[in-house]
C-alpha positions as CSV (number, residue, x, y, z in Angstrom):
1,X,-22.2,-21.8,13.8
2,X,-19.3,-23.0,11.3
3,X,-17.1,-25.5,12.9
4,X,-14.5,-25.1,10.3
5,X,-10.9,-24.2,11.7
6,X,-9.8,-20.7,11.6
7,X,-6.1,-19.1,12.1
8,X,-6.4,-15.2,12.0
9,X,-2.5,-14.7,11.4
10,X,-2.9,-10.7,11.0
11,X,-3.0,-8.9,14.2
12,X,-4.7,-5.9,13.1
13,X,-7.4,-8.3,13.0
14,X,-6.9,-10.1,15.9
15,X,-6.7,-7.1,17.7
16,X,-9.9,-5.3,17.0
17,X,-12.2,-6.2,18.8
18,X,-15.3,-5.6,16.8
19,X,-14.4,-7.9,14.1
20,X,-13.2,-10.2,16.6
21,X,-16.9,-10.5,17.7
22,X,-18.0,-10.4,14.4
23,X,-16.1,-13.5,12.9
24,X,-17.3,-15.3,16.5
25,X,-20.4,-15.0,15.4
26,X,-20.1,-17.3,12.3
27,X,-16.7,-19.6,13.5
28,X,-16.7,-21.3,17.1
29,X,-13.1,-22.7,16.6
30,X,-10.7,-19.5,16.3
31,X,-6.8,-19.4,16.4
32,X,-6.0,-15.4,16.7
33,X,-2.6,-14.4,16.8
34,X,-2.2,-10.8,18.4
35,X,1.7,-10.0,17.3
36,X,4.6,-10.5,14.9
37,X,4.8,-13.8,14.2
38,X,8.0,-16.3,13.6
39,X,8.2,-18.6,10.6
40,X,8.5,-21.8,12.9
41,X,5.5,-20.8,15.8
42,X,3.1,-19.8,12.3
43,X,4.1,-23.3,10.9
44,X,3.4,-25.4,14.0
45,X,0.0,-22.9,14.8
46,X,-1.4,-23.5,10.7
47,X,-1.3,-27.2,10.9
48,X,-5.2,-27.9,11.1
49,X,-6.0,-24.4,9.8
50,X,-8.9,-25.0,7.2
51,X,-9.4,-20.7,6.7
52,X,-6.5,-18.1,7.6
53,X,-6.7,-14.2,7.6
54,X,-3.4,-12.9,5.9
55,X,-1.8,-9.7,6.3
56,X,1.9,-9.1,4.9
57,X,3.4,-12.6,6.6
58,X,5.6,-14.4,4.1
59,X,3.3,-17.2,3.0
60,X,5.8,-19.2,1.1
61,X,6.0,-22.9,-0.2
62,X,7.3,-24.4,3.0
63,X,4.3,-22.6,5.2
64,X,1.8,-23.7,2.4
65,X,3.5,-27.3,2.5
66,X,2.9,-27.3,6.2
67,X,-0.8,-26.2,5.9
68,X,-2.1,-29.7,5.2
69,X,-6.3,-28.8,5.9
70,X,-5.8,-25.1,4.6
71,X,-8.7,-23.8,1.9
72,X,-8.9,-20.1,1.7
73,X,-6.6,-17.8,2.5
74,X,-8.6,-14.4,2.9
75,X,-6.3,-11.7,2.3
76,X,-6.3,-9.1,5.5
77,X,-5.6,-6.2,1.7
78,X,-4.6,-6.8,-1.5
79,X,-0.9,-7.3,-1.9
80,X,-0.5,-10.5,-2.8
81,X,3.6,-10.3,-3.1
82,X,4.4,-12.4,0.3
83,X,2.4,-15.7,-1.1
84,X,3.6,-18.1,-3.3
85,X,0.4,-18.2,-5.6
86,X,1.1,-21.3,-7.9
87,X,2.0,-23.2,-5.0
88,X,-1.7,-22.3,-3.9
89,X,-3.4,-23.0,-7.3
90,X,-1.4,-26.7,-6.9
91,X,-2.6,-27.4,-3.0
92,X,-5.5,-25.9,-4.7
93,X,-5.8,-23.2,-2.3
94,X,-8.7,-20.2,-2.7
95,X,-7.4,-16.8,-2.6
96,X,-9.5,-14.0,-1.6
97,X,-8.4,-10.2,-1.2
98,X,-9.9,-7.7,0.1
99,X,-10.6,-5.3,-3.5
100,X,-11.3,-1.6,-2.6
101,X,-11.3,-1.9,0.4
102,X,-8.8,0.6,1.5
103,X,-8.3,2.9,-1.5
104,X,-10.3,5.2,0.0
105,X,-7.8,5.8,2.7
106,X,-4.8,5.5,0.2
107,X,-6.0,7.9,-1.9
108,X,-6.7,10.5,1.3
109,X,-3.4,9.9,2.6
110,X,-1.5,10.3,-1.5
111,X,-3.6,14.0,-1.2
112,X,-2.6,14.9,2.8
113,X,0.8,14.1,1.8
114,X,0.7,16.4,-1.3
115,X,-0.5,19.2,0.5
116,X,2.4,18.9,3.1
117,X,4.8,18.5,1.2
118,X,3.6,21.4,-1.1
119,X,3.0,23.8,1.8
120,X,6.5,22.7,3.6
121,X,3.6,21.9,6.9
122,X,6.3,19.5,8.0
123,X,9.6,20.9,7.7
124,X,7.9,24.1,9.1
125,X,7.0,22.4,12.4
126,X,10.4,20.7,12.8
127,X,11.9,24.3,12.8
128,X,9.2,25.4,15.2
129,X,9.6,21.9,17.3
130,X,13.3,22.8,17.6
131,X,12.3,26.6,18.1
132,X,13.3,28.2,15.2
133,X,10.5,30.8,14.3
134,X,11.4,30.6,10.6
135,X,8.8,30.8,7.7
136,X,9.1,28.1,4.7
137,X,7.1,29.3,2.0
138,X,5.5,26.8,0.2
139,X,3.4,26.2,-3.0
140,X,-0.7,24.6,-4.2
141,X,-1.2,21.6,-5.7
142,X,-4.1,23.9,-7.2
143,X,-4.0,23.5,-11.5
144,X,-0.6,21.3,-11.0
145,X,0.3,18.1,-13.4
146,X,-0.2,15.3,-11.1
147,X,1.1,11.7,-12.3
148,X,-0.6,8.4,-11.6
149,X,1.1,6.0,-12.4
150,X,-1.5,2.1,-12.2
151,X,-4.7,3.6,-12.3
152,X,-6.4,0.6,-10.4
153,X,-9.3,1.0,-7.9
154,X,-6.7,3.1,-5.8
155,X,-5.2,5.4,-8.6
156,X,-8.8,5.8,-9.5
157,X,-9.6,7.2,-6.0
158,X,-6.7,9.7,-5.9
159,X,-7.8,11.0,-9.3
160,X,-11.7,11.6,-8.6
161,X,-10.2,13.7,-4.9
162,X,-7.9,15.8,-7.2
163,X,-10.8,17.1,-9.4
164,X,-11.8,19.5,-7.2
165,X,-7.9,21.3,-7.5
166,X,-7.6,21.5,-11.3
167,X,-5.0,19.4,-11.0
168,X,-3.6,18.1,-15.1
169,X,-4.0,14.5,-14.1
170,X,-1.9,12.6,-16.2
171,X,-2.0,8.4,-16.0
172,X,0.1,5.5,-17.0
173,X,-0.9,1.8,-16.6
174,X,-0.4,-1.1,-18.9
175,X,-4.4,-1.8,-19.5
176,X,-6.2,1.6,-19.6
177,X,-10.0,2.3,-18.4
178,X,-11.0,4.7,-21.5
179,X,-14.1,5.3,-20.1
180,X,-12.9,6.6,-17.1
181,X,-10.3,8.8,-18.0
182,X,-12.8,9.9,-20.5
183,X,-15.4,10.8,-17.7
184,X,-12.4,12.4,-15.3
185,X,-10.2,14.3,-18.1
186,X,-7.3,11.8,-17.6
187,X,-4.6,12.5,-20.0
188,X,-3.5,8.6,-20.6
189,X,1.0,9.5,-21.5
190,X,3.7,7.0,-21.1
191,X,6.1,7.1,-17.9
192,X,9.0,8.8,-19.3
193,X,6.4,11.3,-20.1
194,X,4.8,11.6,-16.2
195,X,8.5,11.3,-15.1
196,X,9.5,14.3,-16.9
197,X,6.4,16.9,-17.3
198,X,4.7,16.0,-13.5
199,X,5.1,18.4,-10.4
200,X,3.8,15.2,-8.5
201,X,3.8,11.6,-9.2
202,X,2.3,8.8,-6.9
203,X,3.1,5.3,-7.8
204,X,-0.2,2.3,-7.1
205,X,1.0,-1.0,-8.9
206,X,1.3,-4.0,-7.8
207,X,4.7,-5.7,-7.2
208,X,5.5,-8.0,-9.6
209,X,8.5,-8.9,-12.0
210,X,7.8,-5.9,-14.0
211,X,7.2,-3.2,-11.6
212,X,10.5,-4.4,-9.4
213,X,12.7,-1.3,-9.8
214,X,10.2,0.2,-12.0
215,X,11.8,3.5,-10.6
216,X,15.3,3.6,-10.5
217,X,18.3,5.3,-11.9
218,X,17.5,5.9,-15.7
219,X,13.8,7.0,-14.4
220,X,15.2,9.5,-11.5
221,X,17.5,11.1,-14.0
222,X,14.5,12.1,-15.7
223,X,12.1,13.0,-12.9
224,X,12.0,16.7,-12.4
225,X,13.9,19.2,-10.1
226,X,11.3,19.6,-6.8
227,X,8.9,17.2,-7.8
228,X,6.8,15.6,-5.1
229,X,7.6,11.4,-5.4
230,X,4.7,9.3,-3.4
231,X,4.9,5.7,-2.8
232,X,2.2,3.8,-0.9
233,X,2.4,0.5,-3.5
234,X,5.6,-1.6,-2.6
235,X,8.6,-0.6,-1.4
236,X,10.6,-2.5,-4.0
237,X,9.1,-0.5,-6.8
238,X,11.7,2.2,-6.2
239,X,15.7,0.9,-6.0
240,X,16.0,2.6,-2.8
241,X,20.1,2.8,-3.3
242,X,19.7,4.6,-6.3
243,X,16.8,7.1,-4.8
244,X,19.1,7.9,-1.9
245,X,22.2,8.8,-4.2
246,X,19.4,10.9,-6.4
247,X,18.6,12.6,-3.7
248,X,21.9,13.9,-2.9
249,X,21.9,14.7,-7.0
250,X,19.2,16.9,-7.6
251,X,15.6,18.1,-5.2
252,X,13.1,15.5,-5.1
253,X,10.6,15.7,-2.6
254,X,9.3,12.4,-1.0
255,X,6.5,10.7,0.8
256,X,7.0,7.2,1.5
257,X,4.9,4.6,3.2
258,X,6.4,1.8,2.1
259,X,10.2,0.0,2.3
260,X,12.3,-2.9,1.0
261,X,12.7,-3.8,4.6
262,X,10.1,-3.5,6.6
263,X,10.2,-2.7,9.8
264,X,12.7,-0.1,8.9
265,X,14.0,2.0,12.0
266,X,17.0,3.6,10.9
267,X,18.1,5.0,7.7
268,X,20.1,8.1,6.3
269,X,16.8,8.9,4.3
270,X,15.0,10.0,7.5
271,X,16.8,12.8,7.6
272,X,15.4,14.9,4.8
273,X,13.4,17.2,6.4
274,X,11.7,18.0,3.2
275,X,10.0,14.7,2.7
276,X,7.5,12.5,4.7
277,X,8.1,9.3,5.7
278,X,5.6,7.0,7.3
279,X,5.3,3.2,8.5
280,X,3.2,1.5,5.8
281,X,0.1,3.2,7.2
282,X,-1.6,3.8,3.7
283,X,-4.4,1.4,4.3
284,X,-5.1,1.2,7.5
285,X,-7.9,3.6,9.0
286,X,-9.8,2.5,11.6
287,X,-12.9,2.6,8.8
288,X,-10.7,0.8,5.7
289,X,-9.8,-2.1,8.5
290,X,-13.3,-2.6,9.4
291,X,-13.9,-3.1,5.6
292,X,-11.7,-5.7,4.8
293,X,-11.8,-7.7,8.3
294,X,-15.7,-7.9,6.9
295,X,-14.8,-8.9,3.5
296,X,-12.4,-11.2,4.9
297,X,-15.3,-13.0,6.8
298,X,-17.7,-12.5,4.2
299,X,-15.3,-14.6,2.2
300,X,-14.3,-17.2,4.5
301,X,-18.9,-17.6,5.4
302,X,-19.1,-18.3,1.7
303,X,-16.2,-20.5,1.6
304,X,-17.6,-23.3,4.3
305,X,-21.0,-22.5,4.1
């Protein structure tokens, strides 16, 4: 057994208890945090840290600085937006994420949502919640032009479950797999072309400099009327300002998973009855948390063994 110091920051970790037994197996000397933690408590608690399981805790210069033994930093997903990375590569820090391991239940959330929102599901059972035995007719996602925009392991997920519907898939990402959308029928177009021709578009890029905003006023102008807008990347890839004055513009529906500000509790947006709105929930099944807690150890066993 690996004596090596471990600080499980995520609590979606901490609190499941079969990887909890699982990393016990390899690690005797375990620091597992079970809730939201403050900037000050995770700098005193990382001090002799040598390994830490990361979730979406800001992991910036000063927390690094602090982190005097730290080696690895296993990422509890793949988001790396909360760490400062070339403060890492200086302490020379290994990072590990978790790669595929929850695109699975992206992508099967991206298609749930498009059915709902299609087949007006929800906004039926609010009426029926508040008794109102009214019907909303809604529409299939059967033969429609779906957009993916980043076709990474994710965007390659939801396009292999849309096969099945006919959907027109139609992709946009800055390095294209030819062979891929060669094999799936992938139409590779450029946004303003998604924007403007897709019935529903579903956004899976990272956050970085240039996906900040990626979606905002110039590309809602263009985005059209009804079309289904998912987000389960990063909030800050749509200006959230200018989607809320859209919205009062022209019909767009909406299912979002992710914010700017996270937790978000209230917001005038929660009242479209149209649109799904969800607390960054993409990626966490109970199967997809299984697989990256194990990839998580697998990557701290190889690091100190």
């Amino acid at each position: 057994m690996l004596n090596n110091k471990i600080f499980v920051i995520e609590p979606k970790f901490s609190n499941n208890l079969i990887l909890k037994k699982e990393l016990r197996r390899y690690f005797k000397n375990i620091d597992f945090n079970y809730k939201n933690i403050s900037k000050p408590n995770l700098i005193k608690r990382i001090e002799n840290a040598e390994g830490v399981i990361l979730g979406l805790q800001p992991f910036d210069k000063e927390v690094i600085s602090n982190a005097k033994k730290l080696k690895i930093i296993a990422k509890f997903g793949v988001g790396m937006d909360n760490v400062d990375i070339p403060q890492c590569l200086k302490k020379n820090i290994t990072i590990k994420r978790a790669i595929n391991c929850n695109a699975l239940s992206v992508a099967e959330m991206v298609i749930a949502n498009s059915i709902n929102i299609q087949r007006n599901i929800n906004k039926n059972y609010i009426n029926l919640k508040n008794k109102y035995w009214r019907n909303f007719d809604g529409g299939e996602i059967y033969q429609k032009k779906f957009g993916i925009i980043g076709l990474g392991s994710t965007g390659k997920e939801v396009a292999k479950r849309l096969k099945p519907f006919g959907c027109q898939i139609l992709i946009n990402d800055i390095k294209v797999d030819r062979k891929f959308c060669l094999k799936n029928k992938l139409r590779s177009v450029s946004l303003k072309t998604i924007l403007k021709e897709s019935d529903i578009i579903s956004l899976h890029v990272p956050l970085t400099k240039k996906t900040f905003n990626m979606i905002s006023s110039k590309e809602l102008k263009i985005i059209k009327k009804d079309c289904i807008l998912i987000n389960t990347s990063r909030g800050d890839v749509i200006n959230f300002p200018e989607l809320k004055k859209s919205l009062r513009k022209k019909k767009i529906r909406l299912a979002i998973d992710v914010f700017p500000t996270e937790p978000l509790h209230k917001d005038s947006i929660f009242k479209n009855d149209e649109s799904i709105f969800t607390p960054h929930i993409g990626g966490t099944t109970l199967e997809s948390k299984l697989r990256i807690g194990r990839k998580n150890i697998q990557d701290l066993k190889e690091k100190f063994n």
